[in-house]
N, C-alpha and C positions, 0 to 999 in steps of 0.2 A: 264656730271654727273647729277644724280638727287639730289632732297632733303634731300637725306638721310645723318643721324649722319656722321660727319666728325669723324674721333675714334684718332686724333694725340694726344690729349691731354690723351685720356686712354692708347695710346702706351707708351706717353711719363711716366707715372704714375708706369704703368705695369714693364719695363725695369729696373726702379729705384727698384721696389717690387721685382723682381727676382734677383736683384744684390745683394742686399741688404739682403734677406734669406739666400742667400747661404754664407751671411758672407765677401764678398768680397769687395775689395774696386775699385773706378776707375779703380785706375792705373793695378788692376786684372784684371778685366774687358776687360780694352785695351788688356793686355797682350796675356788673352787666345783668342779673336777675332779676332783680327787684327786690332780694330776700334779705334783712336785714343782717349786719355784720353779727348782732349777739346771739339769732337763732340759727345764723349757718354753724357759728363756732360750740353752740349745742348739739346741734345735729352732730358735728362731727365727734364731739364729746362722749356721744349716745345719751348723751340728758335728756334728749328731748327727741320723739318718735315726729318724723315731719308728716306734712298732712300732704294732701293728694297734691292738693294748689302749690307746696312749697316746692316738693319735687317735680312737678315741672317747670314751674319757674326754672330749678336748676341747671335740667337735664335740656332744659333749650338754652341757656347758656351755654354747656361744657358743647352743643351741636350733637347733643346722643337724644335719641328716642326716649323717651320715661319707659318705657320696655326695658329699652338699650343699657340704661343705668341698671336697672334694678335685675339682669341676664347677669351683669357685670359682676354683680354683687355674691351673683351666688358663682358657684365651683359648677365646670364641666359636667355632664355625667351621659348617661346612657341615651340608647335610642329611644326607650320605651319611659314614660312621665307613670308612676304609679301614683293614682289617686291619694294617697297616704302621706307620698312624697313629697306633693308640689307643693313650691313655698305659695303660703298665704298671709297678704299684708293686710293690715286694717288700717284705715285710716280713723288718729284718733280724734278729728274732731265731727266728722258724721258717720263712722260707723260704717262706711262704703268698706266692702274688702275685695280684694282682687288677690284670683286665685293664677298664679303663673302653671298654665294648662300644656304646653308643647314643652318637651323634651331640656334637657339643658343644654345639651352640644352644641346648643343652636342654627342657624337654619336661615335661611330667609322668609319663610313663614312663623309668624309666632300667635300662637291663640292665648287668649286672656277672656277669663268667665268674672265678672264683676256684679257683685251683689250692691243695689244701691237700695238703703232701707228706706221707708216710709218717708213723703216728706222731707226728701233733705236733696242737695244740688251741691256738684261738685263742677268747678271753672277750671281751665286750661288759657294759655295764651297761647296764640296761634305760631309761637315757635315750636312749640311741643309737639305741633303734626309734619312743622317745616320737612322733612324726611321718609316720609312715610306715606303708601295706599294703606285706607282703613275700610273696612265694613264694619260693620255693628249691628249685629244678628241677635234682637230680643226673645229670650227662652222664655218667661214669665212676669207678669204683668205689664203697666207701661210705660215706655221711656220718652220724655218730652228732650229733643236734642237742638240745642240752638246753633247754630256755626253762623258764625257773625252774626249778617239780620233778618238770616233766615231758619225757620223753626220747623220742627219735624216731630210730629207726634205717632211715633211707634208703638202698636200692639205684639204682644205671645205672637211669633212666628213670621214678624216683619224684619225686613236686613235693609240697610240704607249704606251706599257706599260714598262715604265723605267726596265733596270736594277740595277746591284749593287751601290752603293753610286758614284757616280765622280764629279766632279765640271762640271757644267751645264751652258750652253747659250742657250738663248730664240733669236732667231734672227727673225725679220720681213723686209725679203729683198724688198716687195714690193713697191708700192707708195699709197696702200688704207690700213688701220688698219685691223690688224686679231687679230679675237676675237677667243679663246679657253676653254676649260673647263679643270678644272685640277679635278680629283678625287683623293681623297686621303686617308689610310686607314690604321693606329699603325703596328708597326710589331708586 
């Protein structure tokens, strides 16, 4: 990872800010997500860094893109994203990091570069795309992509444009990290 703003502490800020507009409590929270009451009220704590899985879980509760949320999270800024700048999340329990790649102003295109290391698989439930066209443009190594019961094995310079909503796996069967690009774009 480089220098750039860690954003937990704005994720953690942000989650309580959408929970909390929409009127709901925790135990809401939990209820429509799936995420337990003690690791939401962490997250919002900043105790606890949530993992890829949790924040979508969420962000298909609150009806925001997991983009959408963590756009949210950070402050406005310029036209121009300097490599330096863009926030970089890691997820801490495999080490996936995903770098926010387009501009902060936001936009109806948003690019996102995701590092998934060696060996490890990250899940989605199929509200997490409820909102969204996606492509998924691998730059390096290979990406095995499940969307519901159908599976897609991506090589370096293959792009697969999702279909209708399904619960999603990101899988990196190899033994070197593949990096990908996610485009993403409001229904």
């Amino acid at each position: 990872m480089n220098d750039a703003v860690d954003p937990t502490s704005a994720i953690s800020a942000r989650v309580r800010i959408e929970r909390e507009a929409r009127g709901w409590s925790l135990a809401g929270l939990a209820e429509r997500s799936g995420v337990s009451k003690a690791m939401i009220s962490k997250v919002e704590r900043g105790e606890a860094s949530p993992t890829a899985t949790i924040l979508g879980r969420l962000s298909g509760a609150f009806g925001l893109q997991l983009s959408m949320l963590l756009a949210l999270s950070e402050q406005a800024g310029e036209r121009v994203s300097r490599a330096a700048e863009q926030p970089v999340w890691q997820d801490p329990e495999t080490g996936y990091t995903r770098r926010a790649v387009s501009p902060r102003g936001g936009g109806m295109l948003e690019l996102i570069e995701v590092t998934l290391p060696a060996r490890q698989r990250v899940s989605y439930p199929s509200s997490a795309f409820s909102f969204l066209h996606q492509q998924i443009w691998v730059r390096s190594g290979t990406l095995v992509f499940e969307e519901g019961a159908q599976s897609h094995i991506l090589d370096a310079g293959d792009c697969l444009q999702l279909g209708p909503p399904a619960a999603c796996t990101f899988s990196n069967p190899g033994a070197q990290p593949c990096t990908y690009v996610v485009a993403l774009v409001r229904r």
